[in-house]
N, C-alpha and C positions, 0 to 999 in steps of 0.2 A: 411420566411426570414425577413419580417419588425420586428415582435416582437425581434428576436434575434438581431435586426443591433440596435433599441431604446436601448435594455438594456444592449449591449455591450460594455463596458467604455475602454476596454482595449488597445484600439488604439488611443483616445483621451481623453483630460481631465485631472483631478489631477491625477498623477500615486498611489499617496497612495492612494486614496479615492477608485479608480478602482480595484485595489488587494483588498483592502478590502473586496467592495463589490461582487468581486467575489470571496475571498479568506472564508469568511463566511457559503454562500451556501456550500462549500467543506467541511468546518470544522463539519458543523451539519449533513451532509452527511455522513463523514468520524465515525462522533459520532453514528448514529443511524446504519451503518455497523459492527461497535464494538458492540454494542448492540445485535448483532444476538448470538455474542458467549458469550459474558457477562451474560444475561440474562437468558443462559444455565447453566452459572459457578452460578449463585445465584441461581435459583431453586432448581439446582442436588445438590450443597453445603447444600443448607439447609433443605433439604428433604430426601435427600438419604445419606450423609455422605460423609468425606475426601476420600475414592476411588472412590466414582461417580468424587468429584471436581476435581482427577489430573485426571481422566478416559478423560472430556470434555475439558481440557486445559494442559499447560505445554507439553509436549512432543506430546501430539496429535494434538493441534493446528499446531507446530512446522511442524510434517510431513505434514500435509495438505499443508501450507504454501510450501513447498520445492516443491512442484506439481502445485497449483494454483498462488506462486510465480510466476514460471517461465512464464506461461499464460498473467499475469498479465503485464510481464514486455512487451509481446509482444504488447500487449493494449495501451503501454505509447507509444512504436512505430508509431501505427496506429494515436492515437492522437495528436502525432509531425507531422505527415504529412498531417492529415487532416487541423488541424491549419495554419501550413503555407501557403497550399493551397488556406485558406480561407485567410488569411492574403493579397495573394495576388490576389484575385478575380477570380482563375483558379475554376468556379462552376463546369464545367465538372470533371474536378478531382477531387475535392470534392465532387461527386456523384461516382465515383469507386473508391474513398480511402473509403468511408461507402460502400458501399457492398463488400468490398474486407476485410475490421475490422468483419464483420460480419459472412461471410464465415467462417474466420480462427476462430472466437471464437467460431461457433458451432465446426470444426472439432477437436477444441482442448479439447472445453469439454466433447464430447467422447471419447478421449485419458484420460483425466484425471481416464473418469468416471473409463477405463475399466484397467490402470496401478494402479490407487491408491487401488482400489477394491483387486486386487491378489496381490499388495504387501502390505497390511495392516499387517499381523501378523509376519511379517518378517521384516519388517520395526520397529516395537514396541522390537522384540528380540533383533535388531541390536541398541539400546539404551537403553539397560536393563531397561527396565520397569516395575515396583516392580511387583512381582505375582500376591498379589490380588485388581491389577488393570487390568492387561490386555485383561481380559476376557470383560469387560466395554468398553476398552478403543476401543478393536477389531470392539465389536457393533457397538458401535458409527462414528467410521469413517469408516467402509464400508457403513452404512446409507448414511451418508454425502458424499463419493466418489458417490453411487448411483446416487446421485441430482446433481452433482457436475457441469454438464451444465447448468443449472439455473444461479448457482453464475459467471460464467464465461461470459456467455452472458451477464449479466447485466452489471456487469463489463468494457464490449468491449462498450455497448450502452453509461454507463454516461459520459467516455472516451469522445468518439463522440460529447457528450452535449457540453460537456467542453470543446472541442477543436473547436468550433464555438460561443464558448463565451455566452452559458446558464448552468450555475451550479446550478439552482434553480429544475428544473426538474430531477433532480437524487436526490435532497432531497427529492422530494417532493415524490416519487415513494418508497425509502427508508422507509419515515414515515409509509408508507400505509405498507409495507411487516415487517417493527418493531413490529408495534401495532397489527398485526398478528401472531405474533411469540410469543409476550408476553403470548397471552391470549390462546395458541395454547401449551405454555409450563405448565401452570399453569392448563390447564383444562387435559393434558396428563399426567404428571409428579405429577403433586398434589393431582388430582381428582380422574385421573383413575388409576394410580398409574404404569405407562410403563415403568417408569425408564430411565435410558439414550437412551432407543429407544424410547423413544416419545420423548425427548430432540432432538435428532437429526432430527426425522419426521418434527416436528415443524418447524426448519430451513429451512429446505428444502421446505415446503408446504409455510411456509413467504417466502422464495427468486423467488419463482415460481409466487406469485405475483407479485414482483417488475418488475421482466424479462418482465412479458405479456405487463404490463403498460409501459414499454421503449418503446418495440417494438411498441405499439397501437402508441405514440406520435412521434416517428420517422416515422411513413406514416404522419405526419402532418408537418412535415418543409416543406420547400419552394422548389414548381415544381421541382425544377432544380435538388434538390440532395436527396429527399426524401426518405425514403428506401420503398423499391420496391421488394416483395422477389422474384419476378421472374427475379430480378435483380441482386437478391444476388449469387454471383461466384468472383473468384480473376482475376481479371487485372493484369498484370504481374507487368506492372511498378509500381503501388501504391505496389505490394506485395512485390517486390524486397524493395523500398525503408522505409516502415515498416519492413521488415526484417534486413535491415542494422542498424536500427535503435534498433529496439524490439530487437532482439536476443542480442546484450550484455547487455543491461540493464535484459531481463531471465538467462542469465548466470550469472549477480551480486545475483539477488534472491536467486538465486538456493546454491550458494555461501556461502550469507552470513544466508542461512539456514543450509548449512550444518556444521558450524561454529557454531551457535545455538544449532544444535543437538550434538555437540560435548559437548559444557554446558550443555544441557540438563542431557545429560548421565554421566559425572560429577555429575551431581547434582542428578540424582538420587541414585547416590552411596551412598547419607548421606539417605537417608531411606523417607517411605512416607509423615513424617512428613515436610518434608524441599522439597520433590514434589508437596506436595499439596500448600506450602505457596509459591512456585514459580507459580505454577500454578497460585495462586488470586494474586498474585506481578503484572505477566503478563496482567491481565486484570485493575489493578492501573496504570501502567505503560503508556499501547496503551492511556490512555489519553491523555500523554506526546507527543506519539509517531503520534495518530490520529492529533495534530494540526499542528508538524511539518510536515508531511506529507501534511496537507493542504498548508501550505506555498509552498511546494515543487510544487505540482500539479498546481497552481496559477502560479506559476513561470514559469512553463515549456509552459502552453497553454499562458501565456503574451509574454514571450519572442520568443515563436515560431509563434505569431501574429503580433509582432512588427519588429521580423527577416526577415517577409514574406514581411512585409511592407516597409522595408528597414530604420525603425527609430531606428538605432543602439545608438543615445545618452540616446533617453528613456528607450531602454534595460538597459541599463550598472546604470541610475537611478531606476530603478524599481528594478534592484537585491541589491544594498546597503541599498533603505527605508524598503525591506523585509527583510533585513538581523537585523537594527535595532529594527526592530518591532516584529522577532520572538526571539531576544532577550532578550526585556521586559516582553512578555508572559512566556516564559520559568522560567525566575527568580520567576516570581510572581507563575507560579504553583509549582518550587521545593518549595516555603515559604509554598503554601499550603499543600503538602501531609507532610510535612517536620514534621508538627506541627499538622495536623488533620488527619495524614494515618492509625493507629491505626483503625478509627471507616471506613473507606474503608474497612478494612479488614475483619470488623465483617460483610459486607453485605452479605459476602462469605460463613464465617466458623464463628462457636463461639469455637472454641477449642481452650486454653490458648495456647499448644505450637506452634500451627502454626504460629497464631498470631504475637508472639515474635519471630518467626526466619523469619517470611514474615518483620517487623518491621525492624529488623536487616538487610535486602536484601534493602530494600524502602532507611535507612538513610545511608546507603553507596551508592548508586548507583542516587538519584536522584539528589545531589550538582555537578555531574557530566555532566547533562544532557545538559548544556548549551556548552560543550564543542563540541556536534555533529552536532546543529543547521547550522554550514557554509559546512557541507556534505550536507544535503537535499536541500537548497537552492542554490549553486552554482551548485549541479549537476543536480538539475533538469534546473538552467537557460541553463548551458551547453548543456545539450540534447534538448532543445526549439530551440537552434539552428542547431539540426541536428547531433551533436557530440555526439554520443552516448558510441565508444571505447574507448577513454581516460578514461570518466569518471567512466566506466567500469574497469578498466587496475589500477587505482588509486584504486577504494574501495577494489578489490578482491588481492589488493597488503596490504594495509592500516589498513583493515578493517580483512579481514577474514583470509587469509595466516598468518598475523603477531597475528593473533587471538588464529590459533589455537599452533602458536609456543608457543605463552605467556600461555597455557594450559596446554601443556604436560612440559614445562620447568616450570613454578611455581608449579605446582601440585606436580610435585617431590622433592621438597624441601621444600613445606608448602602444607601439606594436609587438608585445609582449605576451608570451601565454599565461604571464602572471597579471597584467592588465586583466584578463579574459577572467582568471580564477579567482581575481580579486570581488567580483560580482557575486559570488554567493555570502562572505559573509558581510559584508556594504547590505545588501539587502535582510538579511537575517536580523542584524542589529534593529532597524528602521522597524519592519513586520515584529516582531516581540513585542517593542513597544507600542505598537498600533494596539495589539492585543491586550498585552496589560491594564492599558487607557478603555478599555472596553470592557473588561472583563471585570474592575473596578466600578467603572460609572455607568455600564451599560445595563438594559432593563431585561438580560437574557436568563433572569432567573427569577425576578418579582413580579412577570407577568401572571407564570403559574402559580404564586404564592398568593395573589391577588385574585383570580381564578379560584382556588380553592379556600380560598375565605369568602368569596362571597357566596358558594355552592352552601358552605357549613354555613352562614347566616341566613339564608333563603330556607332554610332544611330546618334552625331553628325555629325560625319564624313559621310555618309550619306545624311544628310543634306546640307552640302556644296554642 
């Protein structure tokens, strides 16, 4: 508990300084996560050819995601209420909100393991996925469903970090299962020559590191709430109220993956050349996608520490400097891919045509990207206070409903893969605003402000 309460800024002090510094650790966390399937798409791309690359990305990542998604969202759950808890010094609870996050992500990723397993090939049918990929694509993500508890659990643990105010030990755990993967891909896939099955081993033997390492350094936090596996089972109340919370943020996942998969399978329709340069677009892209997501995760464990604490002015400051600040970054990386994403593409593939229709995918879509930045940052301040349906209720209205309308309605009067790509920022604009119009008039921060003024008048009263 000491080292976490020193290095905890998030309840005191400069509010940018404190996102920062913990919005950082997220981001290089966020980065060497990306890296597990990245580093998949560069080896298989350049050792085995354009069907290994869309085999390990594009439509395969996509379904994983739609499974380990919804998991994930239940993770953000458990981390909004361990947070708060901590936020307001309930240790007790904060020691069955961690064994109750830990229960649910082992029994989920047994579910994942044993649904994504038996619907892999029917899943790839169900978004036409070009022939001679899916025998690849098959492998590979029943491998990866196999392992798919690993990535889960770690998952539920860095959650946990970060919801008591240490982001620095899920990088640091990250680093250690990266630099395993790397050298785990290149001596399986280059060396030995296993093809997409040692690409997917590989992952899986790196996330089996990271997991151990969570777990080892969670018996090391502080008495009170340390994880204890003879402890690990669900408390009702910590599961109920990660449940209210987790479950529509898995529902937006789930959502805006199958929204995905409906571009996908669009896009597979123009042939493997335009699946494969989606395929390495996607791993250009999560760059974009990796930071703002840090901002988001930042946002949600600040504002659900400062909600708990009941400093609702520093709230409402801490989401406008994040909002500023992931708006500079965004600029400055669309200038960068904008002008240098050509030679991103060669890490992938060296095939001229990809190249030039992944290029064509990069300069239409990334001048766009600064238009999403106030969805990840106000929803995740939103959910740090506990509101999880709204913001739920907005994106799968905003985001993915009006997504797939703008699909099947532009696609039939422009058969274009830019008809198709034109759908992400059509919908980004509409969803922002949804948010802002809520985040403004909505009651997702004067309930608890209401809440605890009437605790302090009752307490007063009392006191007379």
């Amino acid at each position: 508990m000491a080292e976490l309460t020193k290095t905890n800024k998030i309840l005191d002090g400069v509010i940018w300084k404190g996102i920062l510094s913990f919005f950082f650790p997220i981001l290089l966390g966020t980065f060497f996560q990306q890296l597990y399937n990245t580093v998949d798409a560069i080896v298989v791309g350049q050792f085995l050819g354009k069907q290994a690359l869309a085999a390990v990305g594009g439509g395969t990542s996509t379904i994983i995601n739609l499974l380990i998604g919804f998991f994930t969202g239940l993770s953000s759950g458990a981390s909004v209420v361990i947070s708060q808890r901590f936020g307001s010094g309930k240790l007790d609870r904060v020691s069955r909100a961690i064994h109750t996050a830990i229960a649910l992500s082992i029994v989920g990723g047994i579910i994942i393991s044993v649904v994504g397993f038996a619907m892999t090939d029917f899943s790839l049918a169900l978004i036409d996925t070009p022939e001679d990929v899916v025998p690849l694509a098959s492998l590979y993500m029943k491998i990866y469903f196999a392992g798919s508890l690993t990535l889960v659990v770690y998952n539920m643990a860095s959650g946990i970090f970060r919801a008591l105010g240490d982001s620095r030990h899920p990088l640091y755990f990250l680093i250690a299962g990266c630099g395993t993967n790397i050298v785990l891909d290149v001596l399986f896939v280059g060396f030995i020559g296993m093809g997409v099955e040692g690409a997917a081993i590989a992952t899986v033997l790196s996330q089996l590191i990271s997991v151990v390492l969570s777990l080892i350094w969670l018996r090391k936090l502080d008495p009170a709430y340390r994880l204890s596996f003879r402890k690990i089972a669900f408390s009702k109340s910590e599961f109920v109220d990660t449940m209210r919370i987790g479950i529509p943020a898995g529902i937006q996942s789930i959502m805006y993956t199958i929204s995905n998969l409906i571009i996908q399978t669009n896009i597979n329709s123009f042939g493997t050349d335009t699946a494969a340069a989606w395929s390495a677009y996607g791993k250009i892209d999560a760059i974009f996608w990796m930071i703002i997501n840090a901002f988001g995760i930042a946002m949600t464990t600040f504002v659900g520490q400062n909600y708990g604490a009941g400093k609702f002015d520093r709230v409402k400051k801490g989401v406008n400097q994040t909002l500023g600040m992931s708006g500079v970054v965004t600029i400055l990386i669309t200038l960068l891919f904008c002008f240098f994403g050509r030679y991103a593409y060669m890490l992938f593939t060296s095939d001229s045509a990809v190249i030039d229709i992944g290029m064509q995918m990069l300069l239409f879509i990334a001048p766009t990207w600064i238009t999403y930045i106030a969805i990840e940052v106000l929803s995740g301040a939103i959910r740090g206070a506990g509101k999880s349906l709204i913001p739920t209720v907005i994106s799968i209205t905003g985001v993915c409903l009006l997504r797939i309308v703008w699909i099947e309605a532009a696609t039939s009067v422009w058969n274009s893969i830019f008809a198709v790509l034109a759908a992400y920022p059509v919908t980004w604009i509409v969803t922002s605003l949804l948010f802002f119009v809520y985040y403004k008039k909505g009651s997702w921060l004067s309930d608890r402000h209401h809440e605890l003024k009437f605790k302090w008048l009752k307490l007063s009263h009392h006191k007379r």
